[in-house]
gemmi code that builds the backbone of each chain (N, CA, C; Angstrom):
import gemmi

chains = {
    "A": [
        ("UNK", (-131.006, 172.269, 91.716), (-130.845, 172.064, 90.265), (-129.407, 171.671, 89.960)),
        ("UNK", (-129.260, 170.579, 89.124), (-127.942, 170.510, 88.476), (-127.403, 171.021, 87.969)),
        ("UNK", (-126.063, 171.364, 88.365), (-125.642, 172.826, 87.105), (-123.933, 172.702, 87.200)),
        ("UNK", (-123.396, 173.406, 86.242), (-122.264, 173.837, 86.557), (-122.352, 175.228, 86.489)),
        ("UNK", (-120.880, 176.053, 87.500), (-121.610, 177.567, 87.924), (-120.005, 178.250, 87.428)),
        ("UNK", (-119.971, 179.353, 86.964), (-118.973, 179.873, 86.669), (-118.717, 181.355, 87.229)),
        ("UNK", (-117.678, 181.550, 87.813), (-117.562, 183.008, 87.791), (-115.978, 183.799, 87.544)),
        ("UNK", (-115.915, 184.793, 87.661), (-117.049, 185.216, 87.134), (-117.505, 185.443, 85.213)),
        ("UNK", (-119.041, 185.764, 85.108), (-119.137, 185.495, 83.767), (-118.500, 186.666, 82.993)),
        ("UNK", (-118.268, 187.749, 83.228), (-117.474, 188.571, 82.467), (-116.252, 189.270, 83.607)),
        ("UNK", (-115.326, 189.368, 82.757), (-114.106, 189.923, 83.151), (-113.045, 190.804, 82.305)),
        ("UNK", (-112.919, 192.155, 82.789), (-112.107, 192.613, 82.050), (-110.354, 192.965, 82.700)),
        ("UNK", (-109.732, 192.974, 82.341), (-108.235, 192.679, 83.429), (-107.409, 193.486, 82.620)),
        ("UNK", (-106.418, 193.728, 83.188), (-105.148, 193.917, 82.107), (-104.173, 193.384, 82.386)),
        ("UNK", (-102.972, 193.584, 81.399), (-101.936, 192.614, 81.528), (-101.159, 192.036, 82.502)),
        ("UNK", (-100.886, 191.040, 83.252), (-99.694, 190.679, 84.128), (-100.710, 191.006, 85.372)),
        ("UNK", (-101.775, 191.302, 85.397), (-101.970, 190.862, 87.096), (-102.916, 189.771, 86.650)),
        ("UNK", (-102.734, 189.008, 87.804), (-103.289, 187.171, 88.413), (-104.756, 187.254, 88.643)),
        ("UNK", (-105.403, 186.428, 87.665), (-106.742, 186.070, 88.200), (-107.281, 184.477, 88.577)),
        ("UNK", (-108.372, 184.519, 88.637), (-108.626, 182.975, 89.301), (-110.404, 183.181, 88.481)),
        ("UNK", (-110.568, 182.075, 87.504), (-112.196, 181.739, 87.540), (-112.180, 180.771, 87.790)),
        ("UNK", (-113.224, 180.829, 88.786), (-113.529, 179.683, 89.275), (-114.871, 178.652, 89.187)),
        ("UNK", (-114.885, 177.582, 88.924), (-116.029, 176.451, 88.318), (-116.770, 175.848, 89.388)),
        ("UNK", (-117.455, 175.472, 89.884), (-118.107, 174.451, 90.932), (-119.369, 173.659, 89.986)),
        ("UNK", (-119.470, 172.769, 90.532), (-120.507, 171.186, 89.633), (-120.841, 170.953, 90.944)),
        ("UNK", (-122.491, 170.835, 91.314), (-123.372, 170.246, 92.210), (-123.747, 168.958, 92.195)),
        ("UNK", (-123.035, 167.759, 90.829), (-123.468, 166.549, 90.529), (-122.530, 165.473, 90.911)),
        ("UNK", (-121.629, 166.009, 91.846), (-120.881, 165.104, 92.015), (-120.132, 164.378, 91.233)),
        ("UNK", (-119.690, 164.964, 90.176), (-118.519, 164.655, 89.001), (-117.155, 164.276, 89.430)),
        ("UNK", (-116.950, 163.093, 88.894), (-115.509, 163.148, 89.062), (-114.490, 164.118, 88.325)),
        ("UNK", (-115.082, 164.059, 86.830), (-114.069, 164.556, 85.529), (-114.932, 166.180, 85.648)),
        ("UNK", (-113.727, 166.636, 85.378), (-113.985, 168.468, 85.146), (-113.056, 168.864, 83.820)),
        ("UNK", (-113.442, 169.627, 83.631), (-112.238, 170.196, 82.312), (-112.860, 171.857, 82.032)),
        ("UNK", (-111.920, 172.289, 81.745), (-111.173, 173.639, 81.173), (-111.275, 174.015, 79.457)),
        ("UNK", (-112.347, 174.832, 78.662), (-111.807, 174.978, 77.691), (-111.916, 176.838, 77.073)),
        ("UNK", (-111.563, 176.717, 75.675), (-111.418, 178.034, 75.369), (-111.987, 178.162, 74.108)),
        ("UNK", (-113.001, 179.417, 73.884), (-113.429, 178.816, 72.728), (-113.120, 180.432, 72.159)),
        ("UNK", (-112.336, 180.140, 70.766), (-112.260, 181.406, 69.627), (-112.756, 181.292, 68.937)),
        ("UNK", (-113.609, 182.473, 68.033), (-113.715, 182.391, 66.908), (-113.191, 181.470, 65.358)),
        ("UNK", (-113.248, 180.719, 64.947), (-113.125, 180.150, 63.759), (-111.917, 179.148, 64.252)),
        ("UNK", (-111.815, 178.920, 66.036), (-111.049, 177.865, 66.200), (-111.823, 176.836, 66.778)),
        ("UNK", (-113.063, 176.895, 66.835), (-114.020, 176.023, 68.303), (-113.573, 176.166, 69.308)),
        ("UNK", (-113.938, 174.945, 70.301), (-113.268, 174.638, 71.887), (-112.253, 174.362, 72.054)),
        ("UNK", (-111.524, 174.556, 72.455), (-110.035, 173.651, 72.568), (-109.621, 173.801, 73.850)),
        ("UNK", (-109.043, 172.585, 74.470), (-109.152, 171.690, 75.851), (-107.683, 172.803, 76.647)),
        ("UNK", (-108.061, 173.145, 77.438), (-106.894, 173.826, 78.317), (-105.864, 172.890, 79.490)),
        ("UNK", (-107.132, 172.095, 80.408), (-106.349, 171.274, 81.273), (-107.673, 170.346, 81.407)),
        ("UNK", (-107.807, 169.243, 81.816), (-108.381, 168.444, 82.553), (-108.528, 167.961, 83.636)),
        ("UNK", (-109.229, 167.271, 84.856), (-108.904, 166.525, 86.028), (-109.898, 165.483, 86.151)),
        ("UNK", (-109.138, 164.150, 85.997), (-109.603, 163.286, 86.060), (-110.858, 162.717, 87.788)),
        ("UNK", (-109.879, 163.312, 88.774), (-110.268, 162.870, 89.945), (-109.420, 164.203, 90.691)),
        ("UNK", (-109.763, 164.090, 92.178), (-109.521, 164.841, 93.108), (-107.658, 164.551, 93.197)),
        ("UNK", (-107.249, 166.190, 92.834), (-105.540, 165.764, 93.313), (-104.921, 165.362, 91.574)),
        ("UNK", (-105.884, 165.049, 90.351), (-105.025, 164.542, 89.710), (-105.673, 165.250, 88.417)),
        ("UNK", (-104.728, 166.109, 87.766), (-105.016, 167.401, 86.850), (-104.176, 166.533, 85.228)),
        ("UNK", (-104.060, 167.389, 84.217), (-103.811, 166.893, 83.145), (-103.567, 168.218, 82.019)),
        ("UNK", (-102.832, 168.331, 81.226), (-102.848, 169.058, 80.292), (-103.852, 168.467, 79.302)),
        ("UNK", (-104.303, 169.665, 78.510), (-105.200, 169.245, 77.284), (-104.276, 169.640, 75.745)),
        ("UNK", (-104.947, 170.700, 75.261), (-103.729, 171.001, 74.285), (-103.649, 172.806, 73.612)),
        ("UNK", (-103.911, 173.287, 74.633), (-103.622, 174.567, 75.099), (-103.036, 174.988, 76.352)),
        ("UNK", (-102.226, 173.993, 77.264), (-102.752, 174.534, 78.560), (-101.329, 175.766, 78.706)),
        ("UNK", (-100.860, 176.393, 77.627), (-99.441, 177.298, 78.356), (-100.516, 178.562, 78.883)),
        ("UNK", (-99.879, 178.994, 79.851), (-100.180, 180.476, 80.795), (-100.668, 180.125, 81.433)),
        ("UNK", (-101.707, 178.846, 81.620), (-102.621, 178.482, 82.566), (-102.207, 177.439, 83.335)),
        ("UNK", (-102.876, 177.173, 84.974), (-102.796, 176.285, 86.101), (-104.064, 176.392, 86.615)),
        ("UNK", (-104.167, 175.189, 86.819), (-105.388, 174.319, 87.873), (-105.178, 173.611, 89.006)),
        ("UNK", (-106.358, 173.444, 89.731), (-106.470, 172.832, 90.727), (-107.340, 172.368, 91.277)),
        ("UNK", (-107.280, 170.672, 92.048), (-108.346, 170.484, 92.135), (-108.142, 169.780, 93.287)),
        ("UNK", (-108.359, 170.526, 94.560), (-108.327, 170.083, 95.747), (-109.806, 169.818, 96.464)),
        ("UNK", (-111.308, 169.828, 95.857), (-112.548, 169.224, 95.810), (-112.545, 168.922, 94.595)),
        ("UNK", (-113.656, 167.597, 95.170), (-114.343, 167.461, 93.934), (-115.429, 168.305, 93.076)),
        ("UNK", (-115.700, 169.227, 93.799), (-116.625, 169.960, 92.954), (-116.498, 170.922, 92.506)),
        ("UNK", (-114.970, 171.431, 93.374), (-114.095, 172.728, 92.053), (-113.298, 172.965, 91.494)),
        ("UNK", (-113.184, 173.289, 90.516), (-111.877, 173.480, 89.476), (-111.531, 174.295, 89.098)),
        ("UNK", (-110.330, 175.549, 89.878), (-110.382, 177.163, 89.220), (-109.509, 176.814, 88.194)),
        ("UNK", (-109.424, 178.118, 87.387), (-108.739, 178.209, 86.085), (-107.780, 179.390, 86.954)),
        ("UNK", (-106.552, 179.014, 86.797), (-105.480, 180.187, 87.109), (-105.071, 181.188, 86.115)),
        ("UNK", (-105.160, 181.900, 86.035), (-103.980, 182.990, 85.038), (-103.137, 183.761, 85.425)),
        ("UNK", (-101.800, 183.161, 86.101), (-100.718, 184.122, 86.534), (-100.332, 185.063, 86.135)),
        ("UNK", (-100.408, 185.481, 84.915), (-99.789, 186.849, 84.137), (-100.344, 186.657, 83.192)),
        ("UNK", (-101.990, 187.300, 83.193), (-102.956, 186.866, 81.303), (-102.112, 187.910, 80.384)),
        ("UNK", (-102.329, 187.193, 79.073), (-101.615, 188.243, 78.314), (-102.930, 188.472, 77.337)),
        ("UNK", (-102.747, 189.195, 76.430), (-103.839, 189.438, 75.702), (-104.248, 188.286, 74.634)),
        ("UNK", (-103.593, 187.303, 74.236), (-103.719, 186.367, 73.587), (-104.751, 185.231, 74.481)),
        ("UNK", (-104.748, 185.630, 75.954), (-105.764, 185.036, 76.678), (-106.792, 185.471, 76.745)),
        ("UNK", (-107.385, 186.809, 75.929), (-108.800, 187.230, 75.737), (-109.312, 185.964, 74.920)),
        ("UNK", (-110.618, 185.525, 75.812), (-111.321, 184.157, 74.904), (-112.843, 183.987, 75.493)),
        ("UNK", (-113.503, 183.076, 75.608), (-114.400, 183.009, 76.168), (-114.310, 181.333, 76.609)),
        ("UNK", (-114.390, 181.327, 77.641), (-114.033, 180.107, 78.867), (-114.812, 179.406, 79.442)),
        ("UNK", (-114.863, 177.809, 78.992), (-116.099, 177.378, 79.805), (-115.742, 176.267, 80.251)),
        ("UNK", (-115.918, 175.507, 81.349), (-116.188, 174.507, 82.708), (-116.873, 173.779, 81.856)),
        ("UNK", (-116.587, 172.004, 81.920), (-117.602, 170.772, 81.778), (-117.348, 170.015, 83.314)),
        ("UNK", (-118.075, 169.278, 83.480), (-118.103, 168.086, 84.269), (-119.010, 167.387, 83.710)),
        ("UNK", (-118.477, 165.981, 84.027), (-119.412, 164.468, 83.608), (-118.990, 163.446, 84.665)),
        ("UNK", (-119.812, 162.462, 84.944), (-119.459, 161.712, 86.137), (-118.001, 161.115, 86.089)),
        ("UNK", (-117.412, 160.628, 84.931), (-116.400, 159.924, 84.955), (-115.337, 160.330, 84.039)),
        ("UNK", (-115.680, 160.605, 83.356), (-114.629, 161.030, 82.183), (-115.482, 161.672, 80.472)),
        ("UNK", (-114.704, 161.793, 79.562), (-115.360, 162.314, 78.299), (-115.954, 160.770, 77.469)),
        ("UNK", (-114.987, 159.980, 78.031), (-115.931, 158.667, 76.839), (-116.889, 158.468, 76.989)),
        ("UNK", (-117.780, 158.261, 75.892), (-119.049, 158.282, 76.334), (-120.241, 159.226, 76.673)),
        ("UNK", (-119.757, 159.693, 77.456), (-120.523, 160.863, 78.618), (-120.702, 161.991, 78.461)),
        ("UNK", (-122.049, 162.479, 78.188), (-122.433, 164.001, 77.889), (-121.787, 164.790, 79.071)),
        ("UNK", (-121.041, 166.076, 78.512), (-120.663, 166.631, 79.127), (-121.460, 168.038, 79.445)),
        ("UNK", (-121.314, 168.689, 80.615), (-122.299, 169.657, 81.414), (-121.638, 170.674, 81.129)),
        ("UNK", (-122.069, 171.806, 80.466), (-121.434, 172.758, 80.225), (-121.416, 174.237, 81.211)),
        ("UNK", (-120.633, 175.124, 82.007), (-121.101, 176.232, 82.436), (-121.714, 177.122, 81.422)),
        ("UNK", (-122.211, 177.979, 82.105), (-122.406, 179.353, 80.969), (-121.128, 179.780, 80.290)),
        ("UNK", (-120.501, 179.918, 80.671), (-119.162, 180.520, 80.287), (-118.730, 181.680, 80.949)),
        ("UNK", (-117.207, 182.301, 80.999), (-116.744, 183.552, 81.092), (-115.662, 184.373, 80.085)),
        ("UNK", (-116.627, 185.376, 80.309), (-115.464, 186.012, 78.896), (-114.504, 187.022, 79.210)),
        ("UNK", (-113.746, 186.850, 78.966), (-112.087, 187.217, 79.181), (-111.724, 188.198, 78.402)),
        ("UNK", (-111.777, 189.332, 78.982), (-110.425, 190.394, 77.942), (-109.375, 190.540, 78.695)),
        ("UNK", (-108.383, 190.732, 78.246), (-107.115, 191.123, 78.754), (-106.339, 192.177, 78.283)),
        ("UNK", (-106.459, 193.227, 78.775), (-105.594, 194.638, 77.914), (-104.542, 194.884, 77.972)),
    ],
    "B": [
        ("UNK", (-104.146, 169.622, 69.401), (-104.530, 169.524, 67.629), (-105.878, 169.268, 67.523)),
        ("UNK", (-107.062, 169.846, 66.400), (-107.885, 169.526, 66.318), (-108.337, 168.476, 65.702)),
        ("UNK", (-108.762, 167.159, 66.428), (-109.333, 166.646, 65.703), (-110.476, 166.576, 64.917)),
        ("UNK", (-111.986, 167.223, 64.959), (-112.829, 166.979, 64.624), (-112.895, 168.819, 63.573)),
        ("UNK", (-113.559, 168.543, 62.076), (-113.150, 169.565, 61.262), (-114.832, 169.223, 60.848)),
        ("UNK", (-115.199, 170.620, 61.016), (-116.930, 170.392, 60.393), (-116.864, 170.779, 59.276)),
        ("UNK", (-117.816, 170.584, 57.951), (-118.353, 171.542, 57.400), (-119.816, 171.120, 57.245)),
        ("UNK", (-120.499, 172.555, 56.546), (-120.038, 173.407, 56.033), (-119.645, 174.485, 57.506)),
        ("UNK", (-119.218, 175.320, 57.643), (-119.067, 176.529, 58.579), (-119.846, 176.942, 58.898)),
        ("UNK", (-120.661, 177.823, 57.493), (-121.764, 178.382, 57.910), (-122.952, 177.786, 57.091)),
        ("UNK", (-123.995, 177.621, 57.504), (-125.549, 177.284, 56.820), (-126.829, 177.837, 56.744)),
        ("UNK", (-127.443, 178.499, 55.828), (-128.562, 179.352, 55.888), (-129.881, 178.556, 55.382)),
        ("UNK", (-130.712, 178.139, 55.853), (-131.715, 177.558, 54.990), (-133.450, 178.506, 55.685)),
        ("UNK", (-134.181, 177.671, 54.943), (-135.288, 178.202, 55.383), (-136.284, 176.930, 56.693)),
        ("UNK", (-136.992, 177.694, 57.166), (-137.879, 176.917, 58.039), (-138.534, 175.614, 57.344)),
        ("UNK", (-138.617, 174.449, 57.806), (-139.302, 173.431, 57.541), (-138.414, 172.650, 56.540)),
        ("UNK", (-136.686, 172.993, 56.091), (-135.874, 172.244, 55.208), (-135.214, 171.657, 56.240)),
        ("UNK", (-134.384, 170.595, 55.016), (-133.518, 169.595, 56.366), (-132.408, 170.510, 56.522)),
        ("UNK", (-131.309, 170.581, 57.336), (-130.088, 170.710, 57.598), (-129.120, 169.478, 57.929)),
        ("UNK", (-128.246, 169.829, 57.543), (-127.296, 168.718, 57.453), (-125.583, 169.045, 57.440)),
        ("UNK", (-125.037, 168.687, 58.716), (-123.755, 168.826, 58.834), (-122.827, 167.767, 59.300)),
        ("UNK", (-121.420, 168.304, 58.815), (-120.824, 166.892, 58.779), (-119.323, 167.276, 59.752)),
        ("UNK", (-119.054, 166.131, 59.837), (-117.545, 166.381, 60.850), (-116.763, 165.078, 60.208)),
        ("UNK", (-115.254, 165.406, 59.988), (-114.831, 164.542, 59.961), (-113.439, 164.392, 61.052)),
        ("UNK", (-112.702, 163.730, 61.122), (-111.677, 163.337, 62.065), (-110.275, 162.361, 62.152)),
        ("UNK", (-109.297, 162.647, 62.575), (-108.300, 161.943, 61.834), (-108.120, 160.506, 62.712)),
        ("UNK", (-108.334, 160.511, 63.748), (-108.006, 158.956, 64.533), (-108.757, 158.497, 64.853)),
        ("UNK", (-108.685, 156.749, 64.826), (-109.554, 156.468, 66.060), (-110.152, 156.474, 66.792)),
        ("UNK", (-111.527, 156.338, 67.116), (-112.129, 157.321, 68.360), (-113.179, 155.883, 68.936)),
        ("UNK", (-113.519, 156.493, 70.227), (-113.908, 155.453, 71.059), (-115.400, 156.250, 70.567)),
        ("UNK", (-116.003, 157.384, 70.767), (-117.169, 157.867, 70.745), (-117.377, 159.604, 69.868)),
        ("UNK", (-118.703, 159.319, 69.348), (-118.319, 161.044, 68.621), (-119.597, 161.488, 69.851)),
        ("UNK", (-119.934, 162.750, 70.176), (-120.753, 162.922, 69.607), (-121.548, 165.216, 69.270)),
        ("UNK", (-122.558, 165.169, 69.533), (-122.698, 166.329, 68.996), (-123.281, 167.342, 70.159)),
        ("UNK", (-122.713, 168.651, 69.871), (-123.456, 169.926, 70.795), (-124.048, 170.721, 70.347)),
        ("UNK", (-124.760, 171.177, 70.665), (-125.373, 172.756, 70.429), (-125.079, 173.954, 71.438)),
        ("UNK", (-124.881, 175.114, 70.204), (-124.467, 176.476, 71.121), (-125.271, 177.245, 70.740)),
        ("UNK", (-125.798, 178.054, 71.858), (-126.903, 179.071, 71.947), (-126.018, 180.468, 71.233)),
        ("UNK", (-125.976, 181.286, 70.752), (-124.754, 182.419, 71.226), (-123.708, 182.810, 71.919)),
        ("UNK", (-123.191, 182.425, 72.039), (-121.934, 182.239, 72.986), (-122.434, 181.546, 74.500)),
        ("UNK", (-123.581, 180.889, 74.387), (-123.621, 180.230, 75.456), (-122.764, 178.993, 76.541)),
        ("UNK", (-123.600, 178.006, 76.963), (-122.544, 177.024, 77.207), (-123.353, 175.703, 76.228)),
        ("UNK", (-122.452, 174.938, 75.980), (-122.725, 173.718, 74.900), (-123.969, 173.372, 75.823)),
        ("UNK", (-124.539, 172.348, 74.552), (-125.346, 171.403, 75.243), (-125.489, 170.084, 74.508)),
        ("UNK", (-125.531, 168.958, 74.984), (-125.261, 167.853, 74.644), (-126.808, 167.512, 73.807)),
        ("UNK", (-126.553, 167.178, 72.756), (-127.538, 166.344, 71.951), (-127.984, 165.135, 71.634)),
        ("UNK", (-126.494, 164.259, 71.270), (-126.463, 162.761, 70.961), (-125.030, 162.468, 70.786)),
        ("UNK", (-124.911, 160.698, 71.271), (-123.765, 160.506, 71.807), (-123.747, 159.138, 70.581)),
        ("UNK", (-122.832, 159.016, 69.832), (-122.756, 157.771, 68.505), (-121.406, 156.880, 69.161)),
        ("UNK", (-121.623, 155.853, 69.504), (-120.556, 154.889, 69.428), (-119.599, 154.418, 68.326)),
        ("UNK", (-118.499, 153.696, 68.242), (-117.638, 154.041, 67.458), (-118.285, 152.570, 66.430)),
        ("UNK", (-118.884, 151.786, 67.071), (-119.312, 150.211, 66.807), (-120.827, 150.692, 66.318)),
        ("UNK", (-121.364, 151.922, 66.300), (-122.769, 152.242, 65.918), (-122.644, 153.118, 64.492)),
        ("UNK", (-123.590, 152.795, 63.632), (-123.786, 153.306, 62.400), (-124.505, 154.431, 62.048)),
        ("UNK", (-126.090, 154.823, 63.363), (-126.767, 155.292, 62.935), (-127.635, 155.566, 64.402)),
        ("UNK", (-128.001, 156.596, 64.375), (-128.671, 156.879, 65.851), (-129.611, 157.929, 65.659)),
        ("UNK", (-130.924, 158.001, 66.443), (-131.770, 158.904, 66.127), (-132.146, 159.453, 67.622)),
        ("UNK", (-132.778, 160.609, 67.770), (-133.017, 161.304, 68.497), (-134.156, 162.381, 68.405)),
        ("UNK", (-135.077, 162.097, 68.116), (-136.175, 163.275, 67.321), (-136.295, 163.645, 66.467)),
        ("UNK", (-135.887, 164.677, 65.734), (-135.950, 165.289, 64.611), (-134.229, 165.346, 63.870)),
        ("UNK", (-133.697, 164.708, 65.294), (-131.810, 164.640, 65.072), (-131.631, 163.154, 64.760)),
        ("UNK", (-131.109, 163.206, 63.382), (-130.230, 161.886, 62.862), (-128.697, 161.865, 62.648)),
        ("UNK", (-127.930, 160.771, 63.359), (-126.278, 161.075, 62.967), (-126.115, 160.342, 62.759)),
        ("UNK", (-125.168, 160.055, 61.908), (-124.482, 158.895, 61.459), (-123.310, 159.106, 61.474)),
        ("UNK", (-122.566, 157.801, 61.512), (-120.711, 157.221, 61.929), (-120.327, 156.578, 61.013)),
        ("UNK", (-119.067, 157.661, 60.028), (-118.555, 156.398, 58.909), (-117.320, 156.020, 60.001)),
        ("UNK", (-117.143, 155.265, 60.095), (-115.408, 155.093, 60.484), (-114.211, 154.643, 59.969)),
        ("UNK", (-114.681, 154.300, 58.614), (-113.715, 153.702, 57.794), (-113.484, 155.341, 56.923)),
        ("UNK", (-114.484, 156.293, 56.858), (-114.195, 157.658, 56.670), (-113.447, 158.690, 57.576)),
        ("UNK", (-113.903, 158.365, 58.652), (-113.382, 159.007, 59.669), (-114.173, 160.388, 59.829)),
        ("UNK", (-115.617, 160.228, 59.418), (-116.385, 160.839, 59.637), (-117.856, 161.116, 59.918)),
        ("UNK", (-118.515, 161.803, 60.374), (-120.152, 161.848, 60.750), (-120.642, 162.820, 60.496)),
        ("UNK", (-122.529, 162.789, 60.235), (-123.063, 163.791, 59.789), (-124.206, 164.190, 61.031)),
        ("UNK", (-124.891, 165.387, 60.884), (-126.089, 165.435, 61.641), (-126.703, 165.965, 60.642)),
        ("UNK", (-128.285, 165.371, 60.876), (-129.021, 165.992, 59.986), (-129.821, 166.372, 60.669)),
        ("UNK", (-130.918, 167.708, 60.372), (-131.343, 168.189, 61.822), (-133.109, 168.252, 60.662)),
        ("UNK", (-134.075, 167.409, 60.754), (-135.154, 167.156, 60.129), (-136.466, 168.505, 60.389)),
        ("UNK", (-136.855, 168.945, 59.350), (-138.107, 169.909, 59.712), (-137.686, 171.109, 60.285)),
        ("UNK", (-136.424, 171.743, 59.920), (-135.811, 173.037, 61.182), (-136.885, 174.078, 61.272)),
        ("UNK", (-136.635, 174.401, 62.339), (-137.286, 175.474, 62.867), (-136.385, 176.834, 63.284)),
        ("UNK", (-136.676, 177.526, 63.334), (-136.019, 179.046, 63.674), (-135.216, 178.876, 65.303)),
        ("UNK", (-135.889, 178.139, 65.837), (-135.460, 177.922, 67.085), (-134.299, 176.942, 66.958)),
        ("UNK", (-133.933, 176.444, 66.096), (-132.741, 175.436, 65.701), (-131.658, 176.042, 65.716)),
        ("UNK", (-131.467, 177.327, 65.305), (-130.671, 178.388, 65.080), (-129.829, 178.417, 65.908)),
        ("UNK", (-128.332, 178.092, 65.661), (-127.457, 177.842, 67.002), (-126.434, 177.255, 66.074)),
        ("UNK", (-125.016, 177.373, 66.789), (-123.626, 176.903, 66.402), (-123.825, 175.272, 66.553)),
        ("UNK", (-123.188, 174.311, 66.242), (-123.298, 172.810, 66.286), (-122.016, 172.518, 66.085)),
        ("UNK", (-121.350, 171.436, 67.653), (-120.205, 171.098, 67.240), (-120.085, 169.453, 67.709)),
        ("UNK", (-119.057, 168.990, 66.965), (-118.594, 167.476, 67.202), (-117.591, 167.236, 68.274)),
        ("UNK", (-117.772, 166.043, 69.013), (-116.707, 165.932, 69.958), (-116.049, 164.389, 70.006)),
        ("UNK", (-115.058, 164.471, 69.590), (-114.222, 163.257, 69.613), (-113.415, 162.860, 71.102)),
        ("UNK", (-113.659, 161.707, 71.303), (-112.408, 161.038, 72.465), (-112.095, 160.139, 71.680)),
        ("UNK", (-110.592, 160.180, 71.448), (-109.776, 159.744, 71.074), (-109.085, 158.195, 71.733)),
        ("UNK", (-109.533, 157.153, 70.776), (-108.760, 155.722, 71.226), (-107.585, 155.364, 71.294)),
        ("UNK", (-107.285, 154.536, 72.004), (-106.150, 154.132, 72.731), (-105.375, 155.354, 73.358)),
        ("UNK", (-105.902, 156.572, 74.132), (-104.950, 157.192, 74.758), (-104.266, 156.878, 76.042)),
        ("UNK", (-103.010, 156.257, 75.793), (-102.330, 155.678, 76.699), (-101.456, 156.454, 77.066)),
        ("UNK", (-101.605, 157.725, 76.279), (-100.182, 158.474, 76.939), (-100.607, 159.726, 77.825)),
        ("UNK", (-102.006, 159.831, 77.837), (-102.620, 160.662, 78.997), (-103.521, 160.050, 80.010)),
        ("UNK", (-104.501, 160.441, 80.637), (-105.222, 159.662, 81.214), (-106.543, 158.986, 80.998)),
        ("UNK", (-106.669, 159.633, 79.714), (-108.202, 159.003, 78.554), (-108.975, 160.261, 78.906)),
        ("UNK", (-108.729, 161.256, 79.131), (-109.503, 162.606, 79.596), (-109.577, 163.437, 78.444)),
        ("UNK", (-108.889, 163.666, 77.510), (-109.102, 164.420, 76.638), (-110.116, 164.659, 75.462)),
        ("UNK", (-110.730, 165.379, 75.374), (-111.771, 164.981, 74.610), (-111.608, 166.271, 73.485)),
        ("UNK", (-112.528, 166.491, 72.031), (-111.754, 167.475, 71.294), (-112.658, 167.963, 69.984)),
        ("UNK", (-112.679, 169.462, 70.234), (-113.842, 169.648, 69.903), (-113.975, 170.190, 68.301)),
        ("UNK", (-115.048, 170.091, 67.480), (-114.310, 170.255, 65.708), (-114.564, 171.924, 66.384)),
        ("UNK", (-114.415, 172.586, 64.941), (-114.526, 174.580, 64.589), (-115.931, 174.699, 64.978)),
        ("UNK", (-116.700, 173.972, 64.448), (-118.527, 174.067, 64.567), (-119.162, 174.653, 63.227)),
        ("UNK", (-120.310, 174.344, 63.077), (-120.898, 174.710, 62.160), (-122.333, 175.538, 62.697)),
        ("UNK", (-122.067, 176.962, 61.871), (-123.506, 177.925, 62.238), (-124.354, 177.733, 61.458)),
        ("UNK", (-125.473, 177.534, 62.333), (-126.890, 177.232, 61.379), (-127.999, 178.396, 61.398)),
        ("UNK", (-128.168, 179.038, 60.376), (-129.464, 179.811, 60.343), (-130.553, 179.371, 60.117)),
        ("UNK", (-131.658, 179.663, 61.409), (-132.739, 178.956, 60.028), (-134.073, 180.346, 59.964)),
        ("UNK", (-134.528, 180.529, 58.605), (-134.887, 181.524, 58.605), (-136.426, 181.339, 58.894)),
        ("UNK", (-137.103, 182.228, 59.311), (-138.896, 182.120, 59.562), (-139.714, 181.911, 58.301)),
    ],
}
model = gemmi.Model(1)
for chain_id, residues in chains.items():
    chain = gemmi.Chain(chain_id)
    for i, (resn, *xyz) in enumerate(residues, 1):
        res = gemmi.Residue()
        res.name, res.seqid = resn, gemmi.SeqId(i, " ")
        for name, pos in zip(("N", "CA", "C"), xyz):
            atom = gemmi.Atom()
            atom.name, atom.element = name, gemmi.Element(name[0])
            atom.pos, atom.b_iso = gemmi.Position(*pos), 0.0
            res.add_atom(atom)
        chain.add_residue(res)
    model.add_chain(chain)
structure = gemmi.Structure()
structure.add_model(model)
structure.setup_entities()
């Protein structure tokens, strides 16, 4: 089945120690992306990666790092979450990019940070 | 920055009325188009409007593209209870030459009730 896979889907952490969620896409996507969704703010884009090796800010991306050394995964870093990084987090991939192209959503993961 | 700003926020109607929501947006855009959210689920893609297209249908889903407004509507025909879900707009933004054309951007969303 086609999917994008997230883990993990819930997480509770506390402050200043390092986590990693991590995304994988079975469709062979080039484009992956990172977002965050709050209450009464929608989605808003954390980082992007166009292709293998080549990442992008969106327009949230402070506290956070990516990487994308396959094509089919894209972790979300959080070196030191702070509590302003409690959100709920979700993975797209689409074959090429956002123009155009329905994007594949994970389930999501939800983030507290104490 | 957000580009895409829905209203209304929230929407309550009854079973078998239309619904109808709108997004508008400040730039240029190569493509809009629309998602649906289960409960905090993950989006799901509905319909995709070109920036050169006026009007697009999809079942019981109609959207339309002003662009000289800088905005679009969905109208969601005959709702059903099962319609019931957050709805959001997604803009990619034209001529981005100063990133890699990857960014894409999502409005607040609009919640739809629909009652039995």
């Amino acid at each position: 089945e086609a999917q994008v896979t997230q883990n993990p889907r819930y997480l509770i952490t506390v402050t200043g120690k390092k986590l990693t969620v991590t995304c994988s896409q079975n469709m062979n996507h080039e484009y992956m992306s990172w977002y965050r969704q709050d209450p009464g703010l929608g989605l808003r884009q954390i980082y992007y990666s166009m292709n293998v090796e080549v990442t992008d800010k969106g327009d949230v991306p402070e506290g956070y790092k990516v990487s994308r050394k396959e094509k089919r995964n894209f972790p979300l870093i959080l070196e030191s979450p702070s509590p302003n990084q409690t959100s709920l987090y979700f993975c797209a991939s689409s074959p090429r990019g956002p123009r155009g192209e329905t994007q594949y959503f994970g389930p999501g993961t939800r983030l507290l940070v104490l | 920055s957000q580009q895409g700003e829905e209203d209304p926020q929230a929407l309550s109607i009854q079973e078998g009325e239309n619904a109808t929501m709108n997004c508008s947006y400040k730039t240029s855009i190569n493509n809009l188009q629309w998602y649906r959210q289960n409960s905090g689920r993950g989006l799901v893609h509905l319909i995709l409007i070109r920036s050169n297209e006026r009007e697009k249908h999809s079942g019981r889903l109609r959207v339309t593209l002003d662009t000289s407004k800088k905005s679009s509507s969905l109208l969601i025909t005959a709702s059903r209870a099962a319609d019931t879900a957050s709805y959001f707009c997604a803009t990619d933004e034209a001529y981005q030459i100063y990133n890699q054309g990857g960014k894409l951007i999502f409005g607040q969303g609009t919640e739809l009730s629909v009652k039995p």
